[in-house]
ZAMARGU-4260 file (C-alpha; in steps of 0.2 Angstrom, whole numbers, plus 5000, padded with zeros to 4 digits):
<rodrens>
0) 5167/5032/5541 | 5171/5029/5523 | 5167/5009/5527 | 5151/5011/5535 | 5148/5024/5518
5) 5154/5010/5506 | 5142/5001/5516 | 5127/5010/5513 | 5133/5013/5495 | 5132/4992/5493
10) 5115/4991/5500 | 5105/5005/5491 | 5112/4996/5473 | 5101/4979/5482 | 5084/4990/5485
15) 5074/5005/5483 | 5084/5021/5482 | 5082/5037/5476 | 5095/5047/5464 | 5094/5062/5478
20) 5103/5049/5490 | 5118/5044/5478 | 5121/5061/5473 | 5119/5063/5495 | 5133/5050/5496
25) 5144/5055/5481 | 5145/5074/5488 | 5150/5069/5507 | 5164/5057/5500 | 5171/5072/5488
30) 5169/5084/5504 | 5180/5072/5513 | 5192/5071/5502 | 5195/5089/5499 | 5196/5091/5519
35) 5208/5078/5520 | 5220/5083/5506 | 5216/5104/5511 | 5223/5098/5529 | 5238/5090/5522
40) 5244/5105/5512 | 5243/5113/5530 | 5258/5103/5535 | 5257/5091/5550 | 5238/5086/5550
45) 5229/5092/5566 | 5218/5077/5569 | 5224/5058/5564 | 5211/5052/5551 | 5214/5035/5550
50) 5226/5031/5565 | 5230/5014/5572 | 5240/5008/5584 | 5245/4990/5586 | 5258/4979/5597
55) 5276/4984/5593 | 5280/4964/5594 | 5268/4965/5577 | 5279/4975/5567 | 5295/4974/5557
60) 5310/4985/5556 | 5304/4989/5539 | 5291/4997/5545 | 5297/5008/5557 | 5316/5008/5550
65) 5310/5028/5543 | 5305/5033/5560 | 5320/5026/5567 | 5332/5035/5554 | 5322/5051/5558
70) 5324/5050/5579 | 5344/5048/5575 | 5342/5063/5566 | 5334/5071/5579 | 5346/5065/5595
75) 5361/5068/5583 | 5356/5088/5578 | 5348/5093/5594 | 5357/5082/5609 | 5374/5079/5598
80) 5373/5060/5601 | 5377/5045/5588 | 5361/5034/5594 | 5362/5024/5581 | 5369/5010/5594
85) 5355/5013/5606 | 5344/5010/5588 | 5354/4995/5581 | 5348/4984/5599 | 5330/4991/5596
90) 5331/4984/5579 | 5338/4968/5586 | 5324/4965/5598 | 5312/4971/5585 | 5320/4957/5572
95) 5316/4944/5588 | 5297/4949/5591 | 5303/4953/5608 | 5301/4973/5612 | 5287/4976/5624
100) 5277/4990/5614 | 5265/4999/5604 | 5266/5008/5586 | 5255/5020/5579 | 5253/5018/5561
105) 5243/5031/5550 | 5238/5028/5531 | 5249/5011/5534 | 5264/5024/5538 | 5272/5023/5556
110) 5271/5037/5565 | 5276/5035/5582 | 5281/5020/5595 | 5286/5019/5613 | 5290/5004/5620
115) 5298/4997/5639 | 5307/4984/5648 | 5302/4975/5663 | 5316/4973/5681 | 5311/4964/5693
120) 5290/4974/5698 | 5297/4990/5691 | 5294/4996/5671 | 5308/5006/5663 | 5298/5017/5648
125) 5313/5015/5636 | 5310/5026/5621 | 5292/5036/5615 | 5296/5045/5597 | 5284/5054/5587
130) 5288/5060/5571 | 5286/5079/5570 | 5279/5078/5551 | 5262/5072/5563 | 5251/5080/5575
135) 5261/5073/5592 | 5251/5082/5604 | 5237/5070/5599 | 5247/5053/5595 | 5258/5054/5609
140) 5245/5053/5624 | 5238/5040/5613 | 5252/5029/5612 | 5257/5031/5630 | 5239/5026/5636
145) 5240/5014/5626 | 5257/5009/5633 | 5255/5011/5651 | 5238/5002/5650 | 5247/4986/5644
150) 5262/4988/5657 | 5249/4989/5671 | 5240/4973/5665 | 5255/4964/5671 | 5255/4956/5689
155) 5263/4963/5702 | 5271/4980/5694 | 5273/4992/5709 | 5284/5005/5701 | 5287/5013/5682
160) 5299/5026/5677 | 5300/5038/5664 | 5313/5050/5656 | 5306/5057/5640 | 5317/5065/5627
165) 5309/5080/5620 | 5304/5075/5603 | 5286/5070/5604 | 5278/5085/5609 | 5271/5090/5629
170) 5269/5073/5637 | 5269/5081/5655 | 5249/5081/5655 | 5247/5063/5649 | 5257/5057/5663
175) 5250/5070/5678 | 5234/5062/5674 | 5238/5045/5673 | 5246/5049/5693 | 5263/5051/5689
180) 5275/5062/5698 | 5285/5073/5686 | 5303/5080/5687 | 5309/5092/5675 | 5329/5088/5669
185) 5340/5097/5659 | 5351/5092/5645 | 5368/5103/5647 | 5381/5107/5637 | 5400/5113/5638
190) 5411/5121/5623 | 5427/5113/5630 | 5436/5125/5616 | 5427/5139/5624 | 5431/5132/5644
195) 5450/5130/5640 | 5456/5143/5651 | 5446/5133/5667 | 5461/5127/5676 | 5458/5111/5689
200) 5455/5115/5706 | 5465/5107/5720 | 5460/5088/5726 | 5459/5095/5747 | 5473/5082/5749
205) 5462/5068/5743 | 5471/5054/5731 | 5464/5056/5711 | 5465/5040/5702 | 5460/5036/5685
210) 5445/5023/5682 | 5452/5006/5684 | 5438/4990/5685 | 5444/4986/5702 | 5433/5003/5708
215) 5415/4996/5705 | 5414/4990/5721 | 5418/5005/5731 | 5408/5015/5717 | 5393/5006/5720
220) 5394/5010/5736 | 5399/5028/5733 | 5383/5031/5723 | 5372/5020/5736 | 5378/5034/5750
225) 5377/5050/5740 | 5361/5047/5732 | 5352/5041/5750 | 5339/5056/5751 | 5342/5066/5735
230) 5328/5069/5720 | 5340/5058/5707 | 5336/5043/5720 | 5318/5045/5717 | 5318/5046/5702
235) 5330/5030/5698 | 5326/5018/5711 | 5343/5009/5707 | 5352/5022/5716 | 5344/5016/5731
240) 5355/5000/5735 | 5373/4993/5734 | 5365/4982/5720 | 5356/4992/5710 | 5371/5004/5709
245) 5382/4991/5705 | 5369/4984/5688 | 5368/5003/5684 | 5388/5004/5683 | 5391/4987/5673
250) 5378/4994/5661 | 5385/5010/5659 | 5401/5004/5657 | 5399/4991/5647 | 5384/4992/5638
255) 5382/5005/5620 | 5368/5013/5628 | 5375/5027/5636 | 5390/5027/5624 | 5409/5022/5622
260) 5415/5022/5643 | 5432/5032/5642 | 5441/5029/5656 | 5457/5041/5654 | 5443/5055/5657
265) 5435/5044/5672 | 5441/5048/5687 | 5439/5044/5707 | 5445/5053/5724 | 5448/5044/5739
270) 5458/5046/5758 | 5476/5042/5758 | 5478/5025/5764 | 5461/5020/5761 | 5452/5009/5748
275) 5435/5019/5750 | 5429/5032/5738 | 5422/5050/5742 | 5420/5055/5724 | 5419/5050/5705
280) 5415/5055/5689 | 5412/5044/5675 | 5414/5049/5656 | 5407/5042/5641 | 5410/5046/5621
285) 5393/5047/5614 | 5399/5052/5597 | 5413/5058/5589 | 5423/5070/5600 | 5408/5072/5612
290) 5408/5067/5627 | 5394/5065/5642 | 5395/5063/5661 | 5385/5048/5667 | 5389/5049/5683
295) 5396/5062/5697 | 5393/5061/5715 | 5403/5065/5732 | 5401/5059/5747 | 5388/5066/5759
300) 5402/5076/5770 | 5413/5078/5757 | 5400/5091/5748 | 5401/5109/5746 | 5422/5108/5745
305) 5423/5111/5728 | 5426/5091/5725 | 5413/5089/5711 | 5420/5105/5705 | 5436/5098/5702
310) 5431/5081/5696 | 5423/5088/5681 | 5437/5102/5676 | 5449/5085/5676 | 5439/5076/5667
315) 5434/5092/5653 | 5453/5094/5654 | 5457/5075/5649 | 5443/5076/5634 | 5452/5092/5629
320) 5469/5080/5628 | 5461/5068/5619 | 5453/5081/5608 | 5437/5083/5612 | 5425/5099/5607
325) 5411/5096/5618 | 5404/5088/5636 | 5388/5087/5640 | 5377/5080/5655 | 5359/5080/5661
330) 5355/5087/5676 | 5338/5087/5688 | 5332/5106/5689 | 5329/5104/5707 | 5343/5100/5709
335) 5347/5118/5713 | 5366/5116/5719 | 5374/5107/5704 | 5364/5118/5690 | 5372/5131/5698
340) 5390/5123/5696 | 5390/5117/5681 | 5384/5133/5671 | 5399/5140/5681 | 5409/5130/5672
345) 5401/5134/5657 | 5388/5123/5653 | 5373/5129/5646 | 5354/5120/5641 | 5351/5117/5625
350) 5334/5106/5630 | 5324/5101/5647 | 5313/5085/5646 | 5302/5077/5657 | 5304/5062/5669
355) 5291/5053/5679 | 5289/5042/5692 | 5270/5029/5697 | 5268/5028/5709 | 5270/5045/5718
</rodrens>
């Protein structure tokens, strides 16, 4: 608007024009102004004036390093996670021009970006952060149509998943209407101070080991089985082969992603006499003296003996040893069962988020 006025402006100094029009002109651009600066006195601006919204592989750090150092703020104060290591490999891809994305900027200020990675024909949506001093109802839709129409430009993509952290405003109607299928998770969370009393339950005569790298195999496996048929299996298609599982454990384990793998509060279950596994739980440090469950499962057959039950108390009784204050986990809310256990043994929700599936 104001260019095609500055426009008009250039043109009536090169002809005819009457003093009514300049004043016309003079009086809208003073109008827009006082609209502009009355909305931001309002706090976060309704409308996005001069929104733009460009490749992420455009960009620098510099430019988006304030919207970075707000979402740790955020995952920090609200999930009680140190993502400053999920943030420093963003930066790093971000350095090399190589993370698939968009960014909104307003008034040359970033104000939002998502971005994804590509595995194999599926699209993983890694990240979509909007800074809450903007209107994120009205960027965030923007910058995931703008995201999902790049990733569905790219041959042969049969599959993209979602899970959305809740700190860009509702996202759910974006996503239904661009053929998602949605799944509401929650982020759970455990005082272990509070829990201390919660006493292990027996292992039903099963042998409890602590994590050793010898058990990925069989965990693969483990997860492969226990996931067969369950809601978590469609919404992480890695679950859904030996493979998959396996590239899901390595990175859990060994990548910063999901925090610091600590292995005296990982634990598995198996038969006497037998190398095959019927439960696990894996535990990660996520920042200091918090952990996070990145994986429980039991066996199909095994379930509904208090195995998973007991799993967790060992291993919110090992973080305790180690001097831990808190555990958490997320959770699919269908998943009707295991909400059920784990605010049993004390966990409660301190956020839900979305996560989405295309196709359905």
């Amino acid at each position: 608007m104001i260019c095609i006025l500055a426009h008009l402006f250039h043109r009536s100094l090169h002809g005819p024009v009457s003093l009514c029009l300049l004043l016309y002109l003079l009086c809208f651009l003073s109008l827009l102004h006082f609209l502009y600066d009355g909305m931001a006195l309002q706090g976060p601006r309704r409308f996005p004036l001069f929104m733009n919204i460009i490749d992420l592989r455009q960009t620098t750090v510099r430019q988006i390093e304030p919207l970075l150092e707000e979402e740790a703020r955020h995952w920090r104060d609200e999930l009680h996670w140190d993502y400053r290591g999920a943030l420093e490999l963003i930066k790093r891809f971000l350095d090399a021009h190589a993370l698939a994305g968009c960014v909104a900027f307003e008034n040359g200020v970033a104000v939002g970006y998502s971005f994804y990675v590509l595995e194999d024909q599926k699209g993983l949506i890694g990240g979509l952060y909007v800074s809450s001093k903007f209107p994120q109802d009205s960027i965030a839709p923007r910058l995931l149509e703008e995201l999902l129409l790049s990733m569905r430009a790219i041959p042969h993509l049969a599959r993209i998943e979602a899970q959305l952290m809740p700190f860009s405003g509702p996202v759910d109607t974006p996503l239904l209407g661009q053929g998602f299928h949605l799944y509401t998770r929650q982020f759970m969370l455990l005082d272990l101070h509070k829990s201390h009393d919660a006493k292990a339950g027996a292992s039903a005569g099963m042998r409890l080991n602590r994590w050793n790298d010898r058990y990925f195999d069989p965990c693969a496996k483990l997860i492969y089985l226990a996931y067969a048929n369950h809601v978590d299996g469609e919404i992480n298609d890695q679950y859904r082969s030996r493979a998959g599982a396996l590239k899901f454990l390595k990175n859990i384990i060994l990548l910063p992603g999901c925090g610091q793998f600590v292995p005296a509060a990982s634990f598995v279950l198996h038969e006497p006499g037998s190398d095959e596994l019927v439960a696990a739980v894996l535990t990660s440090e996520v920042s200091p003296g918090v952990g996070h469950t990145t994986q429980i499962c039991v066996l199909p057959g095994y379930q509904g003996h208090g195995l998973g039950r007991m799993l967790m108390q060992t291993s919110a009784e090992a973080l305790r040893s180690m001097k831990f204050r808190e555990l958490t986990l997320t959770v699919t809310s269908d998943n009707r069962a295991a909400v059920q256990l784990y605010e049993k043994l004390g966990f409660h929700t301190i956020k839900t988020f979305t996560a989405g599936v295309w196709p359905r």
